[in-house]
C-alpha positions in Angstrom: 26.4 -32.6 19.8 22.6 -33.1 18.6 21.5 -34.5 15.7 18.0 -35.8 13.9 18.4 -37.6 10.8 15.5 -37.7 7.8 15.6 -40.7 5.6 14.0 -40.7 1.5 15.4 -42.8 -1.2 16.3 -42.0 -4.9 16.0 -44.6 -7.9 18.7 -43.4 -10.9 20.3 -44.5 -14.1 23.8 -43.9 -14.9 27.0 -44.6 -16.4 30.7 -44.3 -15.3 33.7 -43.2 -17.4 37.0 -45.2 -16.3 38.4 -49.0 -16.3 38.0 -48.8 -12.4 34.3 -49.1 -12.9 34.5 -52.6 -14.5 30.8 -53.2 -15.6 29.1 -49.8 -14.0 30.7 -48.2 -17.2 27.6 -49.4 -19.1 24.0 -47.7 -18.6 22.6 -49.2 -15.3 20.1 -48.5 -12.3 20.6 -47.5 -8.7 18.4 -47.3 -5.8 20.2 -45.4 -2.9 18.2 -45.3 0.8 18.9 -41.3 1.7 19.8 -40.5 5.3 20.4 -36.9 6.1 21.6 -35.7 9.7 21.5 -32.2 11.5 23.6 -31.7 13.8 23.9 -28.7 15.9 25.9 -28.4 19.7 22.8 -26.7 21.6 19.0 -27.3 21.2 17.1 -24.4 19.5 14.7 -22.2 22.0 12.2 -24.9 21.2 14.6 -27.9 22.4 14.9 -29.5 19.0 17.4 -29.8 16.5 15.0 -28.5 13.4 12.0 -29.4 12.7 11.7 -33.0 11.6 8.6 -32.1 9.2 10.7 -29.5 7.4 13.6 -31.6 6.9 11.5 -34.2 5.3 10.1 -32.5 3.4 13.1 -30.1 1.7 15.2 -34.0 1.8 12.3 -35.1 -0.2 12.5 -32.5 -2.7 15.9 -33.1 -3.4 15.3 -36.2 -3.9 12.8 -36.1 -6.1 14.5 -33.5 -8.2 17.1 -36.6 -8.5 14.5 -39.6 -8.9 13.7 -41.5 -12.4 16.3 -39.8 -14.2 19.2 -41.0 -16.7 22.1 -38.7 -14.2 23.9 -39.1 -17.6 21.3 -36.9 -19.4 21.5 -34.3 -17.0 22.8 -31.3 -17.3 24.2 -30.7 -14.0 26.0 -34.1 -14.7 27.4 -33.6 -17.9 31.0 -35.3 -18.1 31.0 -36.2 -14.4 31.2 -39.8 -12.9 28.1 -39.7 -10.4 29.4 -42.3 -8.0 27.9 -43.0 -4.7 30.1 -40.6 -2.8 29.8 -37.6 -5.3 25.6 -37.6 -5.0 25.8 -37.8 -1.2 27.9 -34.5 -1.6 25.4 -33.2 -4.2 22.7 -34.3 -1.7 24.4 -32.0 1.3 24.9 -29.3 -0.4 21.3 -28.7 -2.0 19.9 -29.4 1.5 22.7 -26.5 2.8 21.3 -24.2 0.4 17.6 -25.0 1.8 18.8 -24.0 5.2 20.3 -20.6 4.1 17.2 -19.8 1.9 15.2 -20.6 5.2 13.2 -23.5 4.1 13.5 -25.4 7.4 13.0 -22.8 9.4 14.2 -19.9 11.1 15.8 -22.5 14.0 17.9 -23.9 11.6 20.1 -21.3 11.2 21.8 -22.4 14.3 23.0 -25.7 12.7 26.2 -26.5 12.6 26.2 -29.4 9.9 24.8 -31.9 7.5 25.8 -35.3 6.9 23.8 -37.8 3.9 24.7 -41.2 3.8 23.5 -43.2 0.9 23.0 -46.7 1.3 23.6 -48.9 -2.1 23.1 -52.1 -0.2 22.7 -53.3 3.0 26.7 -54.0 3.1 27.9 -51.1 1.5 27.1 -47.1 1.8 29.1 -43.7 1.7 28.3 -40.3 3.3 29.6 -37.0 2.6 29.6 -34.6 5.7 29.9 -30.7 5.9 29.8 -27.7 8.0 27.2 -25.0 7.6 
């Protein structure tokens, strides 16, 4: 299996719901670090995975659709816990949709995946990984 991975970051605000959450269940701020990987099990007629410019690009759009926002005030959000592990699958799938509308290219409709791994720290991270 191939892969490239793309990496962007995203600076929130959000709150949690739930006793779990301890202190996160009052208003607070996140920076994540945003890895996203392709992955596909043969090279496209060019010998690449997808082209790196166009996956850092459409990663940084859905980033910045993300960035300097309350999560809390969004609609898309409304009612919903956005922990770590739930934005690395909102991240995945937005980025899926960018390769079936064709924004990265006609080469990567050959890909086979997408992982995003969001990094809260430098100890602690969670990724969300899915099939195309």
């Amino acid at each position: 299996m191939f892969s490239i991975t793309v990496r962007d970051h995203i600076m929130i605000a959000h709150s949690f719901r739930g006793e779990v959450f301890g202190p996160a269940q009052r208003l607070h701020g996140a920076t994540f670090l945003v890895d996203a990987t392709f992955r596909r099990a043969e090279l496209d007629d060019d010998n690449i995975v997808v082209d790196i410019g166009l996956a850092t690009r459409e990663l940084g759009e859905v980033c910045g659709a993300l960035s300097y926002r309350n999560l809390d005030d969004e609609s898309d959000f409304q009612g919903i816990n956005t922990s770590t592990e739930f934005l690395a699958k909102v991240i995945a799938d937005r980025l899926a949709d960018r390769v079936g509308s064709g924004a990265l290219g006609e080469g990567a409709r050959g890909l086979s995946g997408i992982t995003v791994t969001l990094h809260e720290s430098h100890i602690a991270w969670a990724s969300y990984e899915r099939a195309l």
